[in-house]
C-alpha positions in Angstrom: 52.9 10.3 46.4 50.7 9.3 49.2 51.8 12.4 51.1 51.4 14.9 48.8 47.9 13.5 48.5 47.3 14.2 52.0 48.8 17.6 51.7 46.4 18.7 49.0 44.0 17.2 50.4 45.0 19.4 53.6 44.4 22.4 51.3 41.7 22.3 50.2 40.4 21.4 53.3 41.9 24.4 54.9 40.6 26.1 52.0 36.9 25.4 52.3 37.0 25.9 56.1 38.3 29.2 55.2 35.5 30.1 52.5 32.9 28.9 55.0 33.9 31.1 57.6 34.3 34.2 55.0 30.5 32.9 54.0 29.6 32.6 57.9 30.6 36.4 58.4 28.5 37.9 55.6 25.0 39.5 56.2 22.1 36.5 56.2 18.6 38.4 54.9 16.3 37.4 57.9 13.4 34.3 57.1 10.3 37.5 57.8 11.9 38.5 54.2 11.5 35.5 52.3 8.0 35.3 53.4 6.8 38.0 52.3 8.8 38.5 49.0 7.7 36.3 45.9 10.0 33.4 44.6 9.6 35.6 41.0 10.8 38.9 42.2 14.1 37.4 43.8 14.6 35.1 41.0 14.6 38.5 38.3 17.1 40.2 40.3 19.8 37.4 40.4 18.9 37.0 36.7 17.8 39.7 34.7 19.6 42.4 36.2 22.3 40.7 37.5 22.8 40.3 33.7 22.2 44.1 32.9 25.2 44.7 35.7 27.2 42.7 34.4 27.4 42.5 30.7 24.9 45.0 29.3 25.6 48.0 30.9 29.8 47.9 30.3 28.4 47.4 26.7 26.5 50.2 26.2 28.9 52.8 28.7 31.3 51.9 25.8 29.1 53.0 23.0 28.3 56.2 24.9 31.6 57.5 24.8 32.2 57.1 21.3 29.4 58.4 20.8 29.9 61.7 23.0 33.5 62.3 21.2 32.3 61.2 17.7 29.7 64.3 18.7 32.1 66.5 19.7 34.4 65.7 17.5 31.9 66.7 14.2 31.1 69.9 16.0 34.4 71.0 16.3 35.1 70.5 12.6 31.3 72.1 11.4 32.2 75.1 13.8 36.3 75.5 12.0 34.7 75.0 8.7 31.3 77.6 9.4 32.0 79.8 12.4 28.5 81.1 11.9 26.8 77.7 12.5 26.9 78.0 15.9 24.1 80.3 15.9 21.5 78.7 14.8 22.9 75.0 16.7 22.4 77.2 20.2 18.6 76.9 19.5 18.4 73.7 18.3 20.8 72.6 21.1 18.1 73.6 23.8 15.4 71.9 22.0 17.1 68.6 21.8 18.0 69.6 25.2 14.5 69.2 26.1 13.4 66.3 23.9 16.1 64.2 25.1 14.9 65.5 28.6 11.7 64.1 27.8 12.3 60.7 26.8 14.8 59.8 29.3 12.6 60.5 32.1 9.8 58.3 30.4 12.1 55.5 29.4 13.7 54.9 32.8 10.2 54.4 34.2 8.7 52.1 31.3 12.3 50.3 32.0 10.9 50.1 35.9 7.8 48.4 34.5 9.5 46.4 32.3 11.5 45.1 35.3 8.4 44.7 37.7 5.6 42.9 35.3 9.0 40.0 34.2 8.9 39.1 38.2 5.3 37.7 38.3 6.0 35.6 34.8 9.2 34.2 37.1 7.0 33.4 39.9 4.1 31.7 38.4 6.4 29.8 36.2 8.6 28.5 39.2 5.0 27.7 40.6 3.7 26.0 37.2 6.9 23.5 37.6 6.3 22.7 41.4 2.8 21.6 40.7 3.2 20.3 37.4 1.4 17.0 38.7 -1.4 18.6 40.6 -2.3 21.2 37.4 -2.5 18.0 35.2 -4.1 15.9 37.6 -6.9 18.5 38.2 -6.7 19.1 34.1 -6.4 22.9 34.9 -3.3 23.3 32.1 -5.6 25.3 30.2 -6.1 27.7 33.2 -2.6 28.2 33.8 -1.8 28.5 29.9 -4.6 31.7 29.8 -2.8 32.5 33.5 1.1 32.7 32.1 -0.1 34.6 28.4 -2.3 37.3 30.1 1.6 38.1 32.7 3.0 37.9 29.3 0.9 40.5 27.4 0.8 42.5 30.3 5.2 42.5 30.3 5.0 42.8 26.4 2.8 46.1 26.5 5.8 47.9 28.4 8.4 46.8 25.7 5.6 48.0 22.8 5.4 51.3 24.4 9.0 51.2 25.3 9.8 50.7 21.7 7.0 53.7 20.4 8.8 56.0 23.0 12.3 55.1 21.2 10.4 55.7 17.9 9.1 59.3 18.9 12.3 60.2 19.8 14.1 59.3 16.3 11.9 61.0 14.5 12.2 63.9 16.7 16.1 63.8 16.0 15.6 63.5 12.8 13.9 66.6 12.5 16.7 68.1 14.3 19.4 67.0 12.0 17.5 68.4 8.9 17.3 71.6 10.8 21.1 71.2 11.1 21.8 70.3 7.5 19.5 73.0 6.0 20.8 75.5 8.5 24.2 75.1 7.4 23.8 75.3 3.7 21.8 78.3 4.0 24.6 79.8 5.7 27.3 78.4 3.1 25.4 79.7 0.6 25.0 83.4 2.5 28.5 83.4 3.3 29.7 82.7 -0.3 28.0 85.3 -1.3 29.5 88.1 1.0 33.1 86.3 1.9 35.1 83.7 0.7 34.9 80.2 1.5 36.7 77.3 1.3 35.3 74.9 -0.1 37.1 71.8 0.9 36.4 73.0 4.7 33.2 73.5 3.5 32.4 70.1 1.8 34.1 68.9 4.7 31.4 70.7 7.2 28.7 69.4 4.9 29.7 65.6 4.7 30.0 66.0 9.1 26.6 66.9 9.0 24.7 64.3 7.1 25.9 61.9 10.0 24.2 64.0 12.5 20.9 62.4 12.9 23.1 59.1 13.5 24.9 60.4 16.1 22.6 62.2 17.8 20.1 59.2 17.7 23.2 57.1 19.1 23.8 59.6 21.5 20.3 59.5 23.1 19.8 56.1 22.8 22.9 54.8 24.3 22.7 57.1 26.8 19.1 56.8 27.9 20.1 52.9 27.7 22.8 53.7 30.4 20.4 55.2 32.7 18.0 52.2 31.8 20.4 49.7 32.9 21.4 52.2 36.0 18.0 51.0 36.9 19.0 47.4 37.3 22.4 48.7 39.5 20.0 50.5 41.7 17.6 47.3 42.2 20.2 45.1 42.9 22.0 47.6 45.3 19.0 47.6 47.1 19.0 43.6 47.6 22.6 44.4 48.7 22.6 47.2 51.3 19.0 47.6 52.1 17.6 44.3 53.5 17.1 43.6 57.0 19.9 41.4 57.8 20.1 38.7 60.9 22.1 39.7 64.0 25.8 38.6 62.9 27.8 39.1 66.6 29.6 36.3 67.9 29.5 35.7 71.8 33.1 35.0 72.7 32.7 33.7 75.9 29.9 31.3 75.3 31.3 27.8 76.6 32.0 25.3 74.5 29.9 22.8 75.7 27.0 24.9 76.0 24.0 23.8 76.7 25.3 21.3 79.1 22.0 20.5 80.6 19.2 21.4 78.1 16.8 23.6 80.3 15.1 25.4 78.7 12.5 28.6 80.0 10.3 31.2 78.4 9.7 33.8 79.9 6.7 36.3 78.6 7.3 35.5 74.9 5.5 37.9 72.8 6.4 37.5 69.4 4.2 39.1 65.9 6.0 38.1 62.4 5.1 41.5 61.0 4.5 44.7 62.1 0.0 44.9 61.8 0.0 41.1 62.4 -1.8 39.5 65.3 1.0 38.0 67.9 1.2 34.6 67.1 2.9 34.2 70.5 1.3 35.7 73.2 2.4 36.0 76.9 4.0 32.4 76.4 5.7 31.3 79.9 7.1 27.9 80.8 9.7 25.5 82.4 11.3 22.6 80.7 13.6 20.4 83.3 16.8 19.0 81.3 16.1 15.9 79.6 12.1 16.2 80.1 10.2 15.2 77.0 7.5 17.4 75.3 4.8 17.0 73.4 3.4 20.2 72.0 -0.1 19.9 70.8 -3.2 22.8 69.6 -4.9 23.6 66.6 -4.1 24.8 63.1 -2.1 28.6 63.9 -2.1 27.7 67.6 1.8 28.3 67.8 3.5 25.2 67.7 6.0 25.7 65.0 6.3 29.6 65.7 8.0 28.4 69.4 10.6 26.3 67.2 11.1 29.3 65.4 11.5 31.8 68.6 14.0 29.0 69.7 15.9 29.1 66.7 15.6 32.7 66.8 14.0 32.9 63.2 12.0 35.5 64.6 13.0 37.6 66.8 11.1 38.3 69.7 8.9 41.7 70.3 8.6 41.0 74.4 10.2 38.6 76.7 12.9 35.9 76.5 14.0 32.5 76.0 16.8 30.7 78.5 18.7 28.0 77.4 20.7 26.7 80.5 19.9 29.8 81.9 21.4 31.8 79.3 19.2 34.4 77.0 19.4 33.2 73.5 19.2 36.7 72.4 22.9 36.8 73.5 24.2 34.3 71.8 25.7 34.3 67.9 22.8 33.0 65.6 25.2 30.9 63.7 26.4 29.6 67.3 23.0 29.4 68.9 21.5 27.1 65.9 25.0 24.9 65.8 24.1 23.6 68.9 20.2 22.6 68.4 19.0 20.0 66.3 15.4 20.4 64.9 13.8 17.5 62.1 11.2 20.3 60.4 7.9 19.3 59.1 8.7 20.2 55.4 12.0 18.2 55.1 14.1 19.2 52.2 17.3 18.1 51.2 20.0 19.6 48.7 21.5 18.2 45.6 24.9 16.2 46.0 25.1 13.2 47.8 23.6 11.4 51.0 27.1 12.0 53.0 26.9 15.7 51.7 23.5 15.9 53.3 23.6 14.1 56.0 27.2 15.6 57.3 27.4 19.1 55.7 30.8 20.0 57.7 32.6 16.7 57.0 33.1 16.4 60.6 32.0 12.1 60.7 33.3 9.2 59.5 31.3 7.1 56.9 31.1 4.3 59.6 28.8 7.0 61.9 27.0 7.8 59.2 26.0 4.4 58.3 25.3 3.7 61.7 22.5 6.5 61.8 21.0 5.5 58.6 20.5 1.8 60.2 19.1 3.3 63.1 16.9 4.9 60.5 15.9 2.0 58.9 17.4 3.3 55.7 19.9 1.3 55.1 18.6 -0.6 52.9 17.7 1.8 50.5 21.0 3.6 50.5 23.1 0.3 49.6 21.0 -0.3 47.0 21.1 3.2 45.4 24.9 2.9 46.0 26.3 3.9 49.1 26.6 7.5 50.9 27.9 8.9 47.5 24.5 8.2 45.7 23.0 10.9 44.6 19.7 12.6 46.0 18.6 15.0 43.0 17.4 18.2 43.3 15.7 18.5 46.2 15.7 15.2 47.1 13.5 13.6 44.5 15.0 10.1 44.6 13.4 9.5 47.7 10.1 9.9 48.4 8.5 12.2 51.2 8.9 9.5 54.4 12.1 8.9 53.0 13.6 12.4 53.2 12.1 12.7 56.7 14.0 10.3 57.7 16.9 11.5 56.2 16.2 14.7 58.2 15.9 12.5 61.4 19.8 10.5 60.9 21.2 14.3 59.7 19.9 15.0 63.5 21.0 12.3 65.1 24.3 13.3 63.9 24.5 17.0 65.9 24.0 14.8 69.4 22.7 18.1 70.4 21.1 18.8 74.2 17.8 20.0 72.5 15.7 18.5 69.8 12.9 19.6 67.9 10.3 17.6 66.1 7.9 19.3 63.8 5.7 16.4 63.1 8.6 14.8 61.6 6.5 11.0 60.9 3.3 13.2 59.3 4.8 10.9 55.9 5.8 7.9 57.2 3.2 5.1 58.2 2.1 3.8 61.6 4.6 1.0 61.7 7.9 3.2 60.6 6.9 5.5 63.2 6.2 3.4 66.2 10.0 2.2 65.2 11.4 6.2 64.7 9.6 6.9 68.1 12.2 4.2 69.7 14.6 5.3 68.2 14.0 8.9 69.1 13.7 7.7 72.5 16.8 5.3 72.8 19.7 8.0 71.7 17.8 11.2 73.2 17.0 9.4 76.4 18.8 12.2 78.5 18.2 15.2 76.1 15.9 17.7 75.7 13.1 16.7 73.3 10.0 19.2 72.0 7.8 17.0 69.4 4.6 18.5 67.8 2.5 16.0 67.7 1.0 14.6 63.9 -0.6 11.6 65.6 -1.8 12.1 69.7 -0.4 8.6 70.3 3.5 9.4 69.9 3.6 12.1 72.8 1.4 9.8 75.3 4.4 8.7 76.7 5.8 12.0 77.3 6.9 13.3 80.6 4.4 16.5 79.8 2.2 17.7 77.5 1.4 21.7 76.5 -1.5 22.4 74.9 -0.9 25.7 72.7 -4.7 28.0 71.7 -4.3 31.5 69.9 -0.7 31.4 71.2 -1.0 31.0 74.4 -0.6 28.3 77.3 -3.5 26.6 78.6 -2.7 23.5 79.3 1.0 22.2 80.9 0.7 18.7 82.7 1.3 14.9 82.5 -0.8 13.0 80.0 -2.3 11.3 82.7 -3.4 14.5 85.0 -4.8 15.9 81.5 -6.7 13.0 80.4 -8.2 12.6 83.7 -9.8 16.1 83.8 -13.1 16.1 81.7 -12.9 19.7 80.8 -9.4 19.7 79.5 -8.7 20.1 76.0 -6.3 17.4 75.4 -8.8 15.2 77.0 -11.3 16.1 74.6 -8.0 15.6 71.2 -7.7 12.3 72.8 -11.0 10.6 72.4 -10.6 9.8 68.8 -7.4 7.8 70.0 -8.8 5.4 72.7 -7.5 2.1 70.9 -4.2 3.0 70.1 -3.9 4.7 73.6 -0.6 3.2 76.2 -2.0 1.8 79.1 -0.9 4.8 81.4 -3.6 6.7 79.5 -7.0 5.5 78.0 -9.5 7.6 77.0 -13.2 7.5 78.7 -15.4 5.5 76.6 
């Protein structure tokens, strides 16, 4: 028993190693995308016409066809019964010809708008629940109430004129049966009087005909419903095939244990997230010595975080490069250039499963490791008394609160024992005491790594081997704390004054 266990559970291990590469090899949309594309409008695609794909659009194909032989099949038995009906149904033919014409072409675009004003009511609604606290704390419910109706009038005016076009058309088809109908007993009624006619065949004519304003209404309206739903195929195709995609080549001679030192060296980085943007890296050039310890400081939209993203190759570069050991990034696999960095971001976000599923992803620790980073943590505590590494973390990590998630981030690093780190003012949630304790930790397992921090609070890089002071995205300042708060006219000196009491004695700041 106890080996067949272990062979099943080889299986599926097998199997999910197997899925994840399949899922590693498939086009990645690039990060510039999801900036600049609302929450809504991705959100209607994967829903509403995902939907129309999927089950609408079969359903309505099938009506079309029996509609289109149902059609063809009454002709064929008006035309053996009347010969002479055909004359008059070549007229009528070309003005249902242009009717149909018509209303297809106005239907497939008031099926556009249809699509387009449901995308805003997606996104405001995904923002209503986000912010559900902050609307009711402010008391602006009534604001978003008037906000969500008004995206809901304005989607419900493109059905209402959707559903007048439909109307114009039946009545327009019902004109044309009548024509039909009348057409062909005024020729029954001529031919009886000048030839014989038969008038089962021609009962048989007539009864085909009252059906077709049904059919021809059917026929319209399932098939201007195909081309409606067509519209859906063609929006989701373009989510499919058209979106700018991250690089997906492997390097196959990158070594294993690469980076081996952790140097790292920009060289002219000029880097704009859009095209008409203002670079928000410009002419940025530096040398970080293996194991040197960074802290990154500046000003709101100095920067900071877009270097992390350059690094992580989020971005990709418009000028320049970035060597890692020497080696351009640019050349290396995305999915193998991020497996070996380790960054705790400033927004931390977990998914839904468990802490073991969060904190080791790949399955590639043992639950002894993983406890041993969360005591490093200082979370310990709070994961033996929510139950262990399979308690749960809810969606998005709401169990815990903000601090708590950040530090979650931090052990979930801790765990890659990766050359470089990246800190994106990973202790802005966390108070003064937690953090003084993080900061040893930080600097106790990554004592011969790599480490980039962005500073929340000026105290927690004092003790860093160098400080670079980012403005407009550029480098103006690159030296010790010390040399830097000894210069009057240096910026940092200047962020430092508001810090002169919690300041380490290698630094204090002129009173």
């Amino acid at each position: 028993m106890r080996i067949g266990w272990r062979f099943t559970l080889q299986q599926d291990n097998n199997t999910r190693h197997t899925a994840r590469a399949k899922a590693s090899q498939s086009p990645e949309a690039t990060v510039t995308f999801f900036d600049i594309t609302p929450l809504g409008r991705i959100l209607n695609r994967f829903s509403s016409d995902l939907y129309s794909v999927d089950d609408s659009l079969p359903f309505i194909l099938n009506i079309l066809l029996a509609n289109i032989f149902g059609l063809l099949g009454m002709l064929v038995v008006i035309s053996y019964g009347l010969p002479w009906v055909l004359v008059p149904l070549l007229p009528l033919a070309l003005l249902y010809h242009q009717t149909q014409h018509f209303y297809r072409h106005t239907s497939r675009e008031l099926k556009r708008l249809c699509s387009l004003t449901l995308s805003p009511i997606y996104s405001h609604f995904s923002e209503t629940i986000a912010g559900l606290g902050t609307i009711r704390a402010s008391c602006s419910t009534a604001r978003f109430r008037e906000e969500n109706s008004k995206r809901l009038e304005q989607n419900q005016r493109c059905l209402f004129v959707s559903n007048a076009a439909m109307q114009w058309l039946d009545i327009r088809l019902q004109m044309i049966g009548v024509a039909v109908v009348t057409g062909l007993g005024v020729i029954a009624v001529i031919q009886h009087q000048y030839s014989f006619v038969d008038p089962g065949l021609l009962g048989l004519s007539l009864s085909y005909a009252l059906s077709i304003t049904q059919l021809l209404s059917g026929l319209i309206f399932s098939f201007t419903q195909t081309e409606m739903q067509l519209v859906s195929v063609e929006r989701t195709e373009e989510y499919s095939t058209e979106l700018p995609s991250e690089p997906q080549q492997l390097n196959e001679q990158l070594p294993a244990a690469w980076p081996e030192q952790g140097s790292l060296e920009f060289c002219n980085v000029v880097l704009a997230y859009r095209e008409g943007l203002p670079n928000a890296l410009d002419g940025v050039s530096l040398v970080v010595q293996p194991g040197e310890k960074i802290g990154i400081v500046g000003r709101t939209g100095s920067g900071k975080s877009t270097m992390f993203l350059a690094l992580f190759r989020m971005v990709e570069l418009n000028q320049g490069q970035i060597l890692l050991d020497q080696l351009d990034i640019s050349t290396v696999g995305v999915a193998q250039l991020r497996s070996r960095l380790a960054i705790i971001p400033q927004d931390p976000f977990l998914f839904s499963g468990t802490i073991r599923d969060n904190l080791d992803p790949s399955n590639r620790h043992l639950d002894q490791q993983l406890l041993d980073v969360l005591d490093q943590c200082h979370l310990s505590t709070v994961v033996r008394r929510m139950g262990g590494l399979d308690a749960e973390v809810g969606e998005r990590g709401k169990f815990f609160s903000a601090g708590q998630r950040q530090l979650l981030c931090l052990a979930r690093a801790l765990l890659t024992q990766a050359k470089v780190l990246c800190i994106d003012e990973a202790t802005a949630s966390v108070d003064q005491k937690t953090d003084k304790l993080l900061q040893q930790t930080i600097r106790e397992t990554f004592q011969d790594k790599t480490v980039l921090t962005i500073a929340h609070r000026i105290n927690t890089i004092m003790d860093c081997d160098r400080v670079l002071v980012m403005h407009a995205g550029k480098v103006v300042e690159f030296d010790t704390p010390t040399a830097l708060c000894q210069t009057d006219t240096s910026i940092f000196h200047r962020l430092v004054g508001g810090w002169s009491i919690n300041l380490p004695d290698r630094c204090s700041s002129p009173q």
